[in-house]
N, C-alpha and C positions, 0 to 999 in steps of 0.2 A: 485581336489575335485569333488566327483559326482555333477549331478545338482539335486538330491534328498536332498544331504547334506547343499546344496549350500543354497535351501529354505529353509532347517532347521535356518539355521544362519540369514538369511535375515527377517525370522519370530520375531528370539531373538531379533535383533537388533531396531526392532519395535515394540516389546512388552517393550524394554527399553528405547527407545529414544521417540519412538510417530509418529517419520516419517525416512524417506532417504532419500537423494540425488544417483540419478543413476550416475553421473561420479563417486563419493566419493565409492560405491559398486564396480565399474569395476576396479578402483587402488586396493582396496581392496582384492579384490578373485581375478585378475591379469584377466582379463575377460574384451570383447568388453562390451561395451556400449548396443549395441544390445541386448547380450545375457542376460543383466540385466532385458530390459523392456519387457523379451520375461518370465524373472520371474516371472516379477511383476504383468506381466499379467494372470500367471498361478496363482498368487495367492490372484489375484483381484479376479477372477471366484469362489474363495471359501468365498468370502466376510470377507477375513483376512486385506482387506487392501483397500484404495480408489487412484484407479492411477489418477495422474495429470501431465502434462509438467512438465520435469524434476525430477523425482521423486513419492513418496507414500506414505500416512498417516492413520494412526489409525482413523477412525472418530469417534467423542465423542458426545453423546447423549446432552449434554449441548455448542455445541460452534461445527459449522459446516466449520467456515474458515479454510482457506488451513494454514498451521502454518508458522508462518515468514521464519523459515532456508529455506521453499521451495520456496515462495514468492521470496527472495532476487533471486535466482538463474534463475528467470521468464524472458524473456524478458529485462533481464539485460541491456544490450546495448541500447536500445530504453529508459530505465529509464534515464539515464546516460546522454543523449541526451536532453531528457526535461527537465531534471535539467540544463543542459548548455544555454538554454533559459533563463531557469526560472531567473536565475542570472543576464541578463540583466535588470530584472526588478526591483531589489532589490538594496538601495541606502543605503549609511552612513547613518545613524541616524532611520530607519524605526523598528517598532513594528509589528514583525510578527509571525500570528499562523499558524503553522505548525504542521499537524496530524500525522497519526502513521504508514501511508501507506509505502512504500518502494519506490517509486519514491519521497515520502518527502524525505528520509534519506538520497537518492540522492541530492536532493537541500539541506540540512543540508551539504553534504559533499564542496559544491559547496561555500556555504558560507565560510566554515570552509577554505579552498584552498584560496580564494578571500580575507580573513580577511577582510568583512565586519566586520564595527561597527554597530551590529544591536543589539534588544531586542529581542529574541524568546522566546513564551508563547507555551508549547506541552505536551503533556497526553503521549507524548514514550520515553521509557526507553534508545531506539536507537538513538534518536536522540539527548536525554542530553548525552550520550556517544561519540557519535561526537564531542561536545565539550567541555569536560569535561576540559581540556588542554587548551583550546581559550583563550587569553590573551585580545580579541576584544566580544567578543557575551558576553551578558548578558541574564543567563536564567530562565525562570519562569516554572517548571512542576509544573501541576497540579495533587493531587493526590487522589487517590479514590479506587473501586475495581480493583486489577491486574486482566487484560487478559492475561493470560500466551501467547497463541497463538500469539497474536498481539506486546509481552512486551509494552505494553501501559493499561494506567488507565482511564476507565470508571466508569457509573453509576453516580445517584445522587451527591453524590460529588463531584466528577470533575466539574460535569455540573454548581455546585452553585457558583464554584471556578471560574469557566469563567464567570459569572454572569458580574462580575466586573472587568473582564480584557476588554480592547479593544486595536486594531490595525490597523496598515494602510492597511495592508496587509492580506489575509490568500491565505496560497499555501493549498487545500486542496484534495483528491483524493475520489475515491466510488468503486464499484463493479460493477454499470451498470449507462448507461445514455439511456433515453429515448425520443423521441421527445413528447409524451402523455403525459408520468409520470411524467419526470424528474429526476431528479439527487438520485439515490436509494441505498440500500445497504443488505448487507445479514446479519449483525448486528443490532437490535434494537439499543444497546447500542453505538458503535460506528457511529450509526447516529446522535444520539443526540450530541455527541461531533461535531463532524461536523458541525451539523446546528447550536451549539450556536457561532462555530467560524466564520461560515459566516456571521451568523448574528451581530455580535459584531467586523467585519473587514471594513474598509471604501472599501474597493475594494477585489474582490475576484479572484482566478488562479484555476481554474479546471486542475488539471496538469493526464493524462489520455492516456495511449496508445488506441493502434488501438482496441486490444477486447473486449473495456467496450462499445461500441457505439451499438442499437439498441437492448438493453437484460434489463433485468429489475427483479430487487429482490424486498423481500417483504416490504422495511423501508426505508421511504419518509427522504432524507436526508434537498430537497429544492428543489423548481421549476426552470427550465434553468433561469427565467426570473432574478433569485439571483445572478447569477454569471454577472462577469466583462469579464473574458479572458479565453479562452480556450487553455492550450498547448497540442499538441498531436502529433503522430510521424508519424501520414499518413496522405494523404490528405482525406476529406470526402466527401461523394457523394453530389451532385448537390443539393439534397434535403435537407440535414442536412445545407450544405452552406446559402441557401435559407433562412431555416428555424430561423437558430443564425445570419442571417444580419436581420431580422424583429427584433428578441428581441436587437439589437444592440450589440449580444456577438462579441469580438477580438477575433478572429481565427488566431491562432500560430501554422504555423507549423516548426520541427525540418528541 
């Protein structure tokens, strides 16, 4: 196939789907890996399309997140990792809120493996999917407006639905962490879910790889001073360490 023809199809297939995976493209047209982002890139320049790690998305005027199928394929291994933490801290008997993020669905997968006996209270579609099957987890989703992008439910609803749930626990993730700001996100609505989980958890897991740290978007999820335990997959500089032994944050790393 030309590589004229090749962007024709790569166009269709994100005027149908919404995004791609660059491996899933190179099995496809039988084509390196390379030669895919060397497309993606010729057809980011025509603003048909917005490149990220791992892939490429349609971006929509209402909902600017990366869309989960690309998400899940991010940093995979370092998700995977934190959930293997995160598991030590999760006991028989605990009520835990768990968000929409994709290193949740890692610790969702982690419980599921471990057949804990827990309660999980979560707004994602992915993570009652995980255990849909569990003969051990008992689950509460809350429901509201679908974000397709995230398959999780937000908005007023949900929010009111957590009103009156609480837990021992919340594993919850963000978009950026700030030493200024705090704990932020690039969802209004996916903030509020967050903050009523932290707020309604007796203890809270910031669970976070290495590129959320000093970046900052525009919806205040909570201030560090909220959180209990930070998991993360690198060590962080001198000054972040500093700064979470003053607020008394647990610093975990994988």
């Amino acid at each position: 196939m030309l590589a004229i023809q090749r962007l024709k199809e790569i166009e269709k297939i994100l005027n149908e789907k919404g995004s791609v995976i660059i491996s899933t493209l190179s099995k496809q047209f039988n084509v390196s890996e390379e030669t895919i982002r060397r497309d993606l890139d010729k057809l980011e320049k025509t603003k048909v399309l917005k490149r990220v790690r791992g892939g490429a998305y349609l971006q929509s005027e209402t909902d600017k997140q990366v869309p989960l199928e690309i998400r899940e394929k991010i940093y995979l291994e370092e998700k995977h990792e934190i959930a293997n933490k995160a598991i030590e801290f999760i006991q028989d008997g605990d009520t835990l809120m768990i968000d929409s993020s994709t290193t949740a669905v890692c610790v969702a997968q982690n419980i599921n493996k471990y057949e804990k006996k827990v309660t999980v209270i979560t707004n994602s579609i992915r993570v009652v999917e995980v255990f849909q099957d569990s003969k051990w987890v008992k689950i509460v989703c809350v429901g509201g407006s679908f974000r397709k992008r995230t398959k999780s439910f937000i908005g007023s609803q949900a929010v009111n639905q957590l009103e009156t749930l609480y837990a021992n626990k919340a594993f919850v993730s963000c978009t950026a962490v700030n030493r200024k700001f705090g704990v932020t996100d690039d969802s209004e609505r996916e903030a509020e879910i967050r903050r009523k989980m932290i707020a309604n958890s007796e203890e809270t897991f910031l669970i976070v790889d290495r590129t959320k740290f000093d970046n900052l978007e525009s919806h205040l999820i909570c201030g560090l001073e909220k959180i209990n335990h930070i998991i993360t997959d690198q060590k962080l500089s001198n000054e972040w360490e500093e700064y979470l032994k003053k607020l008394k944050i647990d610093i975990v790393y994988i």
